[in-house]
LOTI-321696 format. One record per residue: residue in three letters; x, y, z of N, C-alpha, C in turn. Coordinates in pm, whole numbers, padded with zeros to 5 digits, always signed. Example, Ala and Ser with C-alpha at 12.3 -4.5 7.8 and 13.67 -1.06 7.14 Angstrom:
% residues 2
ALA+01319-00569+00780+01230-00450+00780+01320-00330+00780
SER+01285-00225+00708+01367-00106+00714+01290+00003+00787
END
This chain:
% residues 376
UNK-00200+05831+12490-00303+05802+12589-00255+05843+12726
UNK-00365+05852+12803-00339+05918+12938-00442+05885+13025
UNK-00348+05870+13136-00450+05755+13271-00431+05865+13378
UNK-00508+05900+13457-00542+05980+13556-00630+05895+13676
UNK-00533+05815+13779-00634+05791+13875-00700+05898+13979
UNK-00856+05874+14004-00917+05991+14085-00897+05942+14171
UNK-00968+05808+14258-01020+05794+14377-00982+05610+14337
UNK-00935+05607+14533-00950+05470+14553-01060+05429+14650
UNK-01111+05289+14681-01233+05299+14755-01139+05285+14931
UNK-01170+05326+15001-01102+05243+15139-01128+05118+15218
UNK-01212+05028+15154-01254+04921+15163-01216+04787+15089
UNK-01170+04876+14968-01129+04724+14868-01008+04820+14793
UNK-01006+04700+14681-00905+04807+14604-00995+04839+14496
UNK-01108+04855+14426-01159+04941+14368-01112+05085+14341
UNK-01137+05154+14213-01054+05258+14149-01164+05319+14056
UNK-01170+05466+14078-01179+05521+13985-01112+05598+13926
UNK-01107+05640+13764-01010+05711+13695-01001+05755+13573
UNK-00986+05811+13470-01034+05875+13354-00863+05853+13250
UNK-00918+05765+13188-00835+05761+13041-00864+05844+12925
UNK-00761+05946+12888-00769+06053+12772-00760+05994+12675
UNK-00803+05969+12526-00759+05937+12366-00731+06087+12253
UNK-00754+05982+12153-00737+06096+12046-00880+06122+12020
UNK-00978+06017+12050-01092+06012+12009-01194+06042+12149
UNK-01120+06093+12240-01238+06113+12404-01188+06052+12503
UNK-01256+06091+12615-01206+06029+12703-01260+05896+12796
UNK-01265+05847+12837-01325+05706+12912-01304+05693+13042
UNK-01429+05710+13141-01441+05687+13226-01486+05624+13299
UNK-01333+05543+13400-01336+05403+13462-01361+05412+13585
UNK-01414+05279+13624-01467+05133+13577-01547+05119+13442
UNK-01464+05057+13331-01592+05091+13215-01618+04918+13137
UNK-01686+04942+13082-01735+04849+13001-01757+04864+12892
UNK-01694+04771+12798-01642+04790+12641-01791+04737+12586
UNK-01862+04764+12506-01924+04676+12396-01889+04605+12289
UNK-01858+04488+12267-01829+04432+12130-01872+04444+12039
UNK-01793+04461+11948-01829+04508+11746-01743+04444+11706
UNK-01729+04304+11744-01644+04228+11689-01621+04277+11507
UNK-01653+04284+11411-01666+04267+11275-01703+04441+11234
UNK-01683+04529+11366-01727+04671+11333-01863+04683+11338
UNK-01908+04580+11412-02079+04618+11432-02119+04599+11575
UNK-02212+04671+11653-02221+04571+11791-02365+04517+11737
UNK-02336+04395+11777-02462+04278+11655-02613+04388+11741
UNK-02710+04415+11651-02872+04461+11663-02833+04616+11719
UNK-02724+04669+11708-02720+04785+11841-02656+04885+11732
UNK-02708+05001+11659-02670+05119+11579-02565+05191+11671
UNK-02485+05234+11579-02380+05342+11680-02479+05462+11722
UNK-02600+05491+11675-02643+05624+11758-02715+05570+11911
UNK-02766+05439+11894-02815+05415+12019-02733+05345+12082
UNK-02598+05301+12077-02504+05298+12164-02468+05446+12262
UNK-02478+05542+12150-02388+05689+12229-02578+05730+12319
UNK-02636+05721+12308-02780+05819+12333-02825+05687+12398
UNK-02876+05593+12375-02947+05492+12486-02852+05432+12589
UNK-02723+05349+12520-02656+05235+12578-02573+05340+12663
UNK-02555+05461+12618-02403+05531+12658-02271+05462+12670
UNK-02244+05454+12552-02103+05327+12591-01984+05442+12548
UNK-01895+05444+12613-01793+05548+12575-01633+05442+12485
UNK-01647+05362+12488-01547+05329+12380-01595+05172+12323
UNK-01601+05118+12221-01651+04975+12217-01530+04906+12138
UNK-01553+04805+12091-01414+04700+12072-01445+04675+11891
UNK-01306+04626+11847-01315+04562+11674-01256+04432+11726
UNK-01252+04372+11627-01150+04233+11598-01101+04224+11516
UNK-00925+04204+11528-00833+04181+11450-00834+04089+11382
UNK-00873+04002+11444-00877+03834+11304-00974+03906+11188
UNK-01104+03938+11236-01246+03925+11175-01247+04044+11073
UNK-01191+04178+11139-01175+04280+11043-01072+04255+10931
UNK-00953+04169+10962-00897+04156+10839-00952+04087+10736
UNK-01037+03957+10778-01095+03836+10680-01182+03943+10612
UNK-01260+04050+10659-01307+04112+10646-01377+04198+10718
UNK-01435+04328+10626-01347+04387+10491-01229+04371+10470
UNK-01129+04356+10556-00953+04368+10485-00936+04486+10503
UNK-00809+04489+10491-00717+04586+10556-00745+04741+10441
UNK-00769+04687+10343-00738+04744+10230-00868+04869+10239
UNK-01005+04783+10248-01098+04870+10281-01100+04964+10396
UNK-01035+04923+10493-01083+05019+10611-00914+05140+10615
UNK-00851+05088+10528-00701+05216+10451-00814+05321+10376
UNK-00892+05264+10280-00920+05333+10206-01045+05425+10278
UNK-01102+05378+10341-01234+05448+10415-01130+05568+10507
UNK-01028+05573+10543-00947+05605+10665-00950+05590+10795
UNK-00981+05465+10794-00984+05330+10922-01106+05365+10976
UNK-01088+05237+11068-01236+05196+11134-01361+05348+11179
UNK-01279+05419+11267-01365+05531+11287-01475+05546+11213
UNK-01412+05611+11091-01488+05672+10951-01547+05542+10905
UNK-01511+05456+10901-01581+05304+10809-01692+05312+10876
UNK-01712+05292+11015-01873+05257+11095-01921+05370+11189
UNK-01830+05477+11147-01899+05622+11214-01943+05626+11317
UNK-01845+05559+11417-01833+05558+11579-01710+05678+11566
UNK-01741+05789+11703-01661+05823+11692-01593+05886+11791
UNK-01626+05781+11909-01548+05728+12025-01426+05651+12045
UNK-01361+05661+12121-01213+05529+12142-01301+05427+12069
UNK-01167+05354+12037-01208+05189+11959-01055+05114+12036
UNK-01113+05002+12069-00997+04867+12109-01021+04798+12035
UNK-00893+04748+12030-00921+04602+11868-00835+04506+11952
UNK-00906+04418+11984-00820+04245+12015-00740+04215+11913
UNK-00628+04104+11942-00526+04117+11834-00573+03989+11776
UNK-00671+03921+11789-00710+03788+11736-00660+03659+11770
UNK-00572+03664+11858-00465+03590+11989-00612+03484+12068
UNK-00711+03541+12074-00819+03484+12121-00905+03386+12006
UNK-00917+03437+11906-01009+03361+11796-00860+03274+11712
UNK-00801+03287+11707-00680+03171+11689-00693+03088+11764
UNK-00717+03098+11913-00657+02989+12004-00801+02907+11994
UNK-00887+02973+11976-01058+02902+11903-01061+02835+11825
UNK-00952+02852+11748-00973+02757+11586-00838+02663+11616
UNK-00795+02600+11741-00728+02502+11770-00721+02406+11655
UNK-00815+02316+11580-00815+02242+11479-00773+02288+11376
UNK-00749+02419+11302-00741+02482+11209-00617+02576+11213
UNK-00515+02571+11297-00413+02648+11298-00270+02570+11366
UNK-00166+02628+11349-00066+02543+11390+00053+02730+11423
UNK+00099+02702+11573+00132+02784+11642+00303+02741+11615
UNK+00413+02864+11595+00527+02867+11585+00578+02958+11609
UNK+00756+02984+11611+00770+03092+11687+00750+03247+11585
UNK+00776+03157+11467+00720+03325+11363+00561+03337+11376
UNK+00485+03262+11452+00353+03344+11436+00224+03228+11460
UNK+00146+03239+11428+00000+03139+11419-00041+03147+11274
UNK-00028+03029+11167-00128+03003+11072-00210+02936+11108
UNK-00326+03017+11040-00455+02925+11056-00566+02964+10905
UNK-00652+02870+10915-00749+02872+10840-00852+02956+10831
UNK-00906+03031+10745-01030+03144+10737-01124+03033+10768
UNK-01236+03075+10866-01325+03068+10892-01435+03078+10776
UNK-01407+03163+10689-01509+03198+10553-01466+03113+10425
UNK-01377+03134+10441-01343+03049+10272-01186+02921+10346
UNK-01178+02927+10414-01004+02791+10383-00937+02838+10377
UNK-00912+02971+10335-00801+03034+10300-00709+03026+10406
UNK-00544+03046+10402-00464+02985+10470-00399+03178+10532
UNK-00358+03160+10642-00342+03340+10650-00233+03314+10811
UNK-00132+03387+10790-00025+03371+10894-00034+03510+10962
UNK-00041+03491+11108-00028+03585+11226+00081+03597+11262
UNK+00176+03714+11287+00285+03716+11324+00260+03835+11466
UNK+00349+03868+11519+00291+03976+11598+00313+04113+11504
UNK+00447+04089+11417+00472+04229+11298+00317+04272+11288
UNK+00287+04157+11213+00161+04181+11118+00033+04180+11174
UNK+00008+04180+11262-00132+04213+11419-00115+04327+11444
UNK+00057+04359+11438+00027+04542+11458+00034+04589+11379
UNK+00061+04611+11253+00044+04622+11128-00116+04656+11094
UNK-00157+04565+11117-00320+04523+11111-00398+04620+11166
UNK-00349+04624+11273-00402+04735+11388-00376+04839+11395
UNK-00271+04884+11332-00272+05019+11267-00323+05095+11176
UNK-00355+04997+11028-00469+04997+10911-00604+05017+11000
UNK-00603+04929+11125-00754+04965+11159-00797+05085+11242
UNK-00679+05193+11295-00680+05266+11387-00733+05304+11477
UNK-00785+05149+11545-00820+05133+11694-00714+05223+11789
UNK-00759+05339+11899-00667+05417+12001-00592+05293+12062
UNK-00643+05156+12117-00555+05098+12192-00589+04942+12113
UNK-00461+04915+12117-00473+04788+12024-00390+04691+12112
UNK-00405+04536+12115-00372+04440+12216-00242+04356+12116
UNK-00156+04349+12185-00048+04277+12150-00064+04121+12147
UNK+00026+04067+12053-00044+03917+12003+00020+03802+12107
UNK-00070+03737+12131+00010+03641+12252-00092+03483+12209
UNK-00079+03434+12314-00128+03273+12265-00204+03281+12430
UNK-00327+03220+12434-00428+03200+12472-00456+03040+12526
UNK-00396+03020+12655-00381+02869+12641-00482+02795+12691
UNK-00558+02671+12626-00677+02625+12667-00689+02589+12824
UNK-00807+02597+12870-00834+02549+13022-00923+02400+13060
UNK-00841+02329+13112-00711+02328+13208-00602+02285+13109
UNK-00473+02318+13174-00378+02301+13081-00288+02223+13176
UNK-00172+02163+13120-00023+02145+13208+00056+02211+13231
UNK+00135+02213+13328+00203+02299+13349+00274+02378+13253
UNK+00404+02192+13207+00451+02251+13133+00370+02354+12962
UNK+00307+02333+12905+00246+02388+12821+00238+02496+12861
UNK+00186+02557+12966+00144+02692+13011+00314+02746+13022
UNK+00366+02694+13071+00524+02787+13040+00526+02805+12906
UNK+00576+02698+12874+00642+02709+12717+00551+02825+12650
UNK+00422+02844+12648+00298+02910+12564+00337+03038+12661
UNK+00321+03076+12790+00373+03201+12866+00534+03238+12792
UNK+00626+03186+12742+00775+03199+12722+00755+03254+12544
UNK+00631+03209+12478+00593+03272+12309+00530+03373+12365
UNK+00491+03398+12443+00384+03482+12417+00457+03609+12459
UNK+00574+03606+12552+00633+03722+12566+00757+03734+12484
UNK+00787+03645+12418+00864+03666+12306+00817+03748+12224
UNK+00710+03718+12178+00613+03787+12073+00590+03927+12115
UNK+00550+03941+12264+00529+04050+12280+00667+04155+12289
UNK+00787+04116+12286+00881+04212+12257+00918+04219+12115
UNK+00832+04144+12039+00854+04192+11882+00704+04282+11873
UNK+00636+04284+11986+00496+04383+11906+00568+04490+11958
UNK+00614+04548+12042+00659+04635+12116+00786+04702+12010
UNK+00847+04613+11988+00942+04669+11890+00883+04722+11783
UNK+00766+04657+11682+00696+04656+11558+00658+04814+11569
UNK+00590+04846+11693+00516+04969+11739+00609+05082+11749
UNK+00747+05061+11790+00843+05189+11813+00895+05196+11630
UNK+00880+05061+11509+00917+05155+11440+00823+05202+11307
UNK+00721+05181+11370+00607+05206+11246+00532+05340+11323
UNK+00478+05382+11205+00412+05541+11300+00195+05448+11235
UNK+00127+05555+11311+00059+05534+11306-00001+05617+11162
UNK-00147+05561+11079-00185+05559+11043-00282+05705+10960
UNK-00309+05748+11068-00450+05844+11083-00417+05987+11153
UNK-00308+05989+11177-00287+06121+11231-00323+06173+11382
UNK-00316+06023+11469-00304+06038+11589-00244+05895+11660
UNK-00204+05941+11808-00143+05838+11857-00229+05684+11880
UNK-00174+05574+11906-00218+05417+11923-00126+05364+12030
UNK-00216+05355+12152-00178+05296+12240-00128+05139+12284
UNK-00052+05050+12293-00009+04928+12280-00022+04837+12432
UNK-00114+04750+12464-00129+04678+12583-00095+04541+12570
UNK+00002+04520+12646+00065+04386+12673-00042+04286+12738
UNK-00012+04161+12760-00120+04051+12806-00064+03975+12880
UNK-00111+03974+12999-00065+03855+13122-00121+03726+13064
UNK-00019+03665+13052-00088+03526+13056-00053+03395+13151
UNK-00020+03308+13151-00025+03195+13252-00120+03091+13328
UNK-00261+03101+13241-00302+02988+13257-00332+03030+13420
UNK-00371+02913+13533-00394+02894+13645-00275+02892+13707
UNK-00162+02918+13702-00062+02909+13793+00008+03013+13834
UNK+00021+03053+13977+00030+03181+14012+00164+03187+13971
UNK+00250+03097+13975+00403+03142+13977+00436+03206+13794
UNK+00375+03149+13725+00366+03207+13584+00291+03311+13596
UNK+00180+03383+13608+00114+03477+13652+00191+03586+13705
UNK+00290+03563+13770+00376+03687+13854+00482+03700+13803
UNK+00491+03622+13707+00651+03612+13616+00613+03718+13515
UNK+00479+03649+13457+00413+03747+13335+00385+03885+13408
UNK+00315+03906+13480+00357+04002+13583+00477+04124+13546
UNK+00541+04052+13579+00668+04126+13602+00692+04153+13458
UNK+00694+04075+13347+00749+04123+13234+00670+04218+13157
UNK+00570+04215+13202+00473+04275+13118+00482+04431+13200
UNK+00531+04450+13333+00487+04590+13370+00613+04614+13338
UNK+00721+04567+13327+00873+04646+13323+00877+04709+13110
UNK+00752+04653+13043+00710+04695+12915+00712+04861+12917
UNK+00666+04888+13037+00601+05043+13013+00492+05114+12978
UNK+00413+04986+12926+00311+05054+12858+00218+05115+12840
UNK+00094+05180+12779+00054+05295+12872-00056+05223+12948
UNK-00088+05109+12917-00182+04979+12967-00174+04817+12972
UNK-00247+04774+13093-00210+04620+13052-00325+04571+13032
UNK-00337+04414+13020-00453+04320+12974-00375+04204+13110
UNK-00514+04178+13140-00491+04020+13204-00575+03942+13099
UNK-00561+03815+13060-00580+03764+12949-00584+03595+13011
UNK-00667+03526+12942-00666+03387+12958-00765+03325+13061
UNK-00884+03427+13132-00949+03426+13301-01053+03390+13201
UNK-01173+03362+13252-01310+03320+13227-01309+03230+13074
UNK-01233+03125+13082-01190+03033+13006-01259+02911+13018
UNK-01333+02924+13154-01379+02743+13200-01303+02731+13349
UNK-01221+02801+13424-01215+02783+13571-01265+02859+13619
UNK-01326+02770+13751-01408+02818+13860-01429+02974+13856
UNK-01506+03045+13904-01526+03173+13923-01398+03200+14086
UNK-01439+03134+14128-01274+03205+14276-01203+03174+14216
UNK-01146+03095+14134-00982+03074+14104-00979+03204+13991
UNK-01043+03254+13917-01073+03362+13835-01071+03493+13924
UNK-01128+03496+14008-01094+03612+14099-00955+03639+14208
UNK-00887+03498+14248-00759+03463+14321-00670+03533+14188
UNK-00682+03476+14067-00577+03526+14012-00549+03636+13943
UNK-00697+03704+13958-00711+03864+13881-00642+03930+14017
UNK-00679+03897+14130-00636+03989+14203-00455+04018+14246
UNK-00401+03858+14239-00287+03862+14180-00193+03923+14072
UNK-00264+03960+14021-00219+04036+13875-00257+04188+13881
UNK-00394+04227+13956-00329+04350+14002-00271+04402+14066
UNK-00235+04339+14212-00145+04345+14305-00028+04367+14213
UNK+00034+04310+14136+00186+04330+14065+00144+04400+13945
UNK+00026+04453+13901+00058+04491+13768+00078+04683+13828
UNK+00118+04765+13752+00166+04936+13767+00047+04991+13874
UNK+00043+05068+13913-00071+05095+13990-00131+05246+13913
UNK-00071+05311+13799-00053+05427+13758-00117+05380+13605
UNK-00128+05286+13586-00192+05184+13468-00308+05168+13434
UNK-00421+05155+13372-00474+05097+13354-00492+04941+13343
UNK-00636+04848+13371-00614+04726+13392-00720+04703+13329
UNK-00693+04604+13188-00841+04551+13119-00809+04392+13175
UNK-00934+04302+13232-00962+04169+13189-01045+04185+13081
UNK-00988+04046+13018-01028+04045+12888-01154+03935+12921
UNK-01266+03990+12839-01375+03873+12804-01418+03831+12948
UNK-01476+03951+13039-01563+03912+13141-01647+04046+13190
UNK-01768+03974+13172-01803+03850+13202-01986+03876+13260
UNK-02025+03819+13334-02119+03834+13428-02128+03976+13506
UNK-02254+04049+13522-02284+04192+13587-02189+04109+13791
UNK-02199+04011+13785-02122+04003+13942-02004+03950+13952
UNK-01959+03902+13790-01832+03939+13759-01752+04055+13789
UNK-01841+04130+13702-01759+04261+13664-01740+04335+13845
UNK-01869+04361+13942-01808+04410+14031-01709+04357+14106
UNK-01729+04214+14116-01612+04148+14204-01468+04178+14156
UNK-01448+04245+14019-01305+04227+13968-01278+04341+13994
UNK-01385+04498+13983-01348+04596+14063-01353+04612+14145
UNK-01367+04545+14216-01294+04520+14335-01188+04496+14397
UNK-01156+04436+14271-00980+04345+14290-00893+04479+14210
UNK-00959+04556+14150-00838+04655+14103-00868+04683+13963
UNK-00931+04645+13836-00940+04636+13708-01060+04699+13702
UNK-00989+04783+13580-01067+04918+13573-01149+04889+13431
UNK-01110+04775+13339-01179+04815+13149-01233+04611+13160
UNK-01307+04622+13122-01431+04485+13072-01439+04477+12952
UNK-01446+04373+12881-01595+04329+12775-01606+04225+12765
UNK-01742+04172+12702-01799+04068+12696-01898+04048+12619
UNK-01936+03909+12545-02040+03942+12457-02159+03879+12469
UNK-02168+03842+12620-02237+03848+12745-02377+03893+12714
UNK-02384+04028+12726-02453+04074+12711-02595+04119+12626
UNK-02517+04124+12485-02588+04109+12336-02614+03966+12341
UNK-02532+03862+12317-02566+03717+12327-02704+03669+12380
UNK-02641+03698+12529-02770+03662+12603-02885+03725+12605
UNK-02904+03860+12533-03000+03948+12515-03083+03881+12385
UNK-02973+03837+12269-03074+03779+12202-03150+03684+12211
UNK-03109+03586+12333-03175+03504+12318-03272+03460+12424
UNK-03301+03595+12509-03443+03627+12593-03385+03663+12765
UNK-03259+03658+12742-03226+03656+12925-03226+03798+12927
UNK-03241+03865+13031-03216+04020+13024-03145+04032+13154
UNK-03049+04086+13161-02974+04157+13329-03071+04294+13321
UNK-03077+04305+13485-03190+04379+13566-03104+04421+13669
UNK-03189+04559+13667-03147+04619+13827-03216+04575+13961
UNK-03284+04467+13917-03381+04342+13973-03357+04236+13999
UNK-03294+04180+13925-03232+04066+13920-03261+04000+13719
UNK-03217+03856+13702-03196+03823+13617-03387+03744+13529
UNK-03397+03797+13405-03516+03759+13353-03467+03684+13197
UNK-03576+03530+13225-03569+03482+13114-03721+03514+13027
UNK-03722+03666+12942-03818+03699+12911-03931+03625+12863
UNK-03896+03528+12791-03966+03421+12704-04083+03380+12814
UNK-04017+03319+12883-04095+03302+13055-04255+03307+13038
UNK-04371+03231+13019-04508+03282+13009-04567+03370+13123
UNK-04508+03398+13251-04519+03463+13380-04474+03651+13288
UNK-04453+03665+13232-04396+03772+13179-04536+03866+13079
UNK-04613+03750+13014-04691+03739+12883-04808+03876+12986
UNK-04871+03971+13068-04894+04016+13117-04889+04093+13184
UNK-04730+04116+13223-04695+04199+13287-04641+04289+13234
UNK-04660+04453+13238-04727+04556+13142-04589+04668+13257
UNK-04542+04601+13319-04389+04683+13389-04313+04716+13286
UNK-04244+04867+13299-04074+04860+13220-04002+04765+13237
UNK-03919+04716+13152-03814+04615+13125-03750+04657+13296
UNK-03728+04805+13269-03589+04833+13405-03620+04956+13431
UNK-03678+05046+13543-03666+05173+13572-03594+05219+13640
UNK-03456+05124+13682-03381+05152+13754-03251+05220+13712
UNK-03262+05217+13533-03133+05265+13492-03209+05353+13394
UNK-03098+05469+13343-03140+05572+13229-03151+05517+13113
UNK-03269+05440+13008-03233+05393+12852-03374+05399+12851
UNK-03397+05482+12686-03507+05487+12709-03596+05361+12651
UNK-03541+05259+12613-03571+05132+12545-03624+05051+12714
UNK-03540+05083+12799-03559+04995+12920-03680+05087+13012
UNK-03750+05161+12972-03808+05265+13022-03952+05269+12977
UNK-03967+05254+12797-04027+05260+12745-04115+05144+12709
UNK-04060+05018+12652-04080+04899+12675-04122+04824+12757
UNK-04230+04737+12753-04275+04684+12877-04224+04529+12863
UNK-04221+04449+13009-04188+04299+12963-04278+04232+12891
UNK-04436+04232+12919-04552+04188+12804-04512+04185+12667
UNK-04461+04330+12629-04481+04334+12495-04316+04319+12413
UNK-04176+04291+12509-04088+04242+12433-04085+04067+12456
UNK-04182+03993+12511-04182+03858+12535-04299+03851+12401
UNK-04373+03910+12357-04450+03905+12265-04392+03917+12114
UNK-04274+04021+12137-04203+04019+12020-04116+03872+11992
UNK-04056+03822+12065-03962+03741+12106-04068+03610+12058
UNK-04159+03580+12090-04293+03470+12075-04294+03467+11918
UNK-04293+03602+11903-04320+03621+11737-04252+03658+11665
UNK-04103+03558+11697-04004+03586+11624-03959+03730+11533
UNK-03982+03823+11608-03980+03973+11569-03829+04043+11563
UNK-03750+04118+11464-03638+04128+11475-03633+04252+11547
UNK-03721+04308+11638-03757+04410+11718-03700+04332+11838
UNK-03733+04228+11890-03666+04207+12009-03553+04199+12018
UNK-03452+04161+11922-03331+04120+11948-03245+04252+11983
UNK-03341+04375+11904-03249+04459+11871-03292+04500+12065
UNK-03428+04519+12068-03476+04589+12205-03370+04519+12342
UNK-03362+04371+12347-03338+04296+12460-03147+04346+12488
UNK-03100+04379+12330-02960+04389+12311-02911+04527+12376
UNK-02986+04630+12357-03020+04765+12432-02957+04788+12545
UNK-03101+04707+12605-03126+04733+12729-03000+04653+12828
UNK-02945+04496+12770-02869+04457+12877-02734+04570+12841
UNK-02689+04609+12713-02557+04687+12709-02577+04844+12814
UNK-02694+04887+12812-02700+05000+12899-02767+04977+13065
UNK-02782+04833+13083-02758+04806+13234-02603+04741+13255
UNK-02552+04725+13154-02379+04727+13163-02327+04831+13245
UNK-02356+04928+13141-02275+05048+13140-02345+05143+13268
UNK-02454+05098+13302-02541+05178+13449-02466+05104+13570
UNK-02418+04978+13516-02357+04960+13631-02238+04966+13649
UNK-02155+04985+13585-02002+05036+13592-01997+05170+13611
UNK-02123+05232+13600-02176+05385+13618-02174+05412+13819
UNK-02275+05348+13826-02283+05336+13914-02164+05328+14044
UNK-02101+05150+13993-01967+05149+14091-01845+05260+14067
UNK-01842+05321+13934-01747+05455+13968-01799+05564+14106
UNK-01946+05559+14039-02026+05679+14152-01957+05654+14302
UNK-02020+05513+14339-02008+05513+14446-01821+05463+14530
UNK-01731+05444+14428-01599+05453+14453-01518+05597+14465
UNK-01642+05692+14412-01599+05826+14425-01649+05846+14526
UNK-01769+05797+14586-01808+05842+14735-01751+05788+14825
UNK-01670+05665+14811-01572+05592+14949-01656+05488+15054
UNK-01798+05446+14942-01883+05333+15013-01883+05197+14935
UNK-01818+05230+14828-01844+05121+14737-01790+04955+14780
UNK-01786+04962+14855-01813+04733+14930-01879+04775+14965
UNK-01927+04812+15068-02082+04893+15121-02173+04843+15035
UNK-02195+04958+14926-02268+04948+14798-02308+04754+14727
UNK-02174+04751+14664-02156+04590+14633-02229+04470+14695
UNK-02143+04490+14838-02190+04381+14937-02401+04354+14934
UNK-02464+04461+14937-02600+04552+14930-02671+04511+14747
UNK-02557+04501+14659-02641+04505+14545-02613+04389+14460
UNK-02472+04321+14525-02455+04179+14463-02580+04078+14464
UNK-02620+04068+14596-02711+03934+14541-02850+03984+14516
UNK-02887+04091+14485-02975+04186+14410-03004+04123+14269
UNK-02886+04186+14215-02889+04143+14048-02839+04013+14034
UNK-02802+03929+14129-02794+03769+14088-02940+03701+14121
UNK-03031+03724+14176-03151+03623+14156-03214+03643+14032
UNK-03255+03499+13997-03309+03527+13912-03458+03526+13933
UNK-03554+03599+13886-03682+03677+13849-03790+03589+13803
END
């Protein structure tokens, strides 16, 4: 993999910049779509590439192993070919859906057992075997296994859980220098800041995680349940110390005034399942602001969803007639509403590259933030 920064903004620290794969290239500020299970839930891989335009979307390591298993997506010749995306793929190392199943798992220094979600079955995480995993699945950049500590936490806990988690991560790091990859191209390996709310762990992780090398990092553990400023105080902390020659994913955020405020702070890769979620269940993000379609104020109004961005679902579609689908429990809306918010995602990370290449972008922001936060 290969990071090429273009342009910084002169106003903030906003960045634009183009990451090379084996599978294309990705151009940042971007926004991942989730396929947790190899699907992005209602959204076909052709109208991801042609409506949504999403240039790389995400798997899951827990979920792809429970299933299909490792075994199937060896034999298909990994994920690519299994769901015939055939763009970059990131795979979470399941470090996140472990720390979810708190009741059902018990954390040690060889690894996390926990319980299948599907059947009981009993199944041990090590970091070996996450990259292991992630190599069978031949995601281009795959996330190293760390522990995910609930919010709010204690101090001490947040050390001790910051002190595994980079333990672990110098056994994924090791795991990766002696296994080759899979598929006949390279797999990129991203370490994970973690530390909870406390800056002094934050800059420790910091430090260990950039002296890794790697060709990318993760900030990890933010939009957990603290405040939105303490979420932005400490992203920006973490890019301040993380490589500047790097790439920077937060993980699992967030909100369309999320996402600009954090490029702002320096972090160039997103996802969230934000988007589809809330799409199914009638909210839509707008280049307008925010709509709860269901809304009977809607039942008439014969407007595009959004003419403010390129999709032709958001173009074509009127609000009347996807609040009508939605009324009538139609599996047309879920798929329509899921569309349209993933390709006002991606219009708007479109966008803030545009205008970070033009050298206005706080300008821009300041002008379009409380735009798309009212709601409609």
């Amino acid at each position: 993999m290969d990071f090429t920064l273009e342009k910084k903004d002169p106003h903030s620290s906003a960045r634009a910049g183009r990451i090379l794969t084996a599978h294309g290239p990705i151009e940042t500020p971007i926004f991942m779509p989730v396929g947790t299970v190899g699907s992005v839930k209602a959204v076909t891989q052709q109208a991801l590439k042609t409506q949504v335009q999403a240039q790389i979307i995400l798997g899951n390591t827990y979920h792809l192993y429970l299933r299909p298993g490792t075994g199937v997506l060896e034999a298909a010749g990994g994920l690519h070919r299994f769901n015939g995306w055939e763009g970059p793929i990131l795979t979470d190392s399941g470090g996140y859906q472990v720390f979810s199943l708190a009741a059902n798992r018990k954390l040690s220094e060889e690894g996390a057992l926990f319980q299948s979600h599907i059947d009981g079955s009993r199944h041990l995480f090590s970091p070996e075997r996450v990259v292991d995993i992630q190599r069978s699945i031949g995601a281009d950049i795959i996330m190293a296994f760390d522990e995910c500590p609930p919010y709010p936490c204690e101090y001490s806990y947040a050390q001790k859980s910051l002190e595994l988690t980079h333990r672990w991560l110098a056994r994924c790091m090791k795991r990766m220098q002696e296994s080759e990859p899979k598929y006949g191209y390279e797999q990129s390996l991203f370490p994970i800041v973690q530390g909870s709310t406390f800056p002094d762990l934050r800059l420790r992780s910091c430090a260990e995680v950039a002296a890794m090398g790697a060709d990318g990092n993760a900030i990890g553990g933010l939009s957990v349940g603290e405040p939105e400023e303490q979420m932005y105080e400490l992203a920006a902390l973490c890019c301040a110390n993380l490589p500047q020659d790097r790439p920077r994913y937060l993980m699992g955020v967030g909100t369309p005034w999320n996402i600009l405020e954090n490029i702002s702070l320096g972090v160039d890769m997103f996802d969230c399942v934000m988007p589809t979620r809330n799409g199914r269940n009638g909210m839509l993000f707008t280049s307008q602001g925010v709509i709860n379609i269901k809304n009977k104020k809607w039942a008439t109004d014969f407007s595009a969803l959004d003419e403010g961005i390129t999709c032709p679902s958001s173009n074509q579609y009127s609000k009347a007639y996807l609040r009508h689908l939605f009324v009538a429990g139609e599996y047309l809306a879920l798929i329509i509403a899921s569309i349209h918010n993933l390709a006002f995602y991606l219009h708007l990370v479109k966008e803030a590259r545009q205008h970070i290449l033009l050298g206005d972008f706080a300008t821009w922001k300041a002008a379009y933030l409380p735009v798309i936060k009212q709601r409609l």
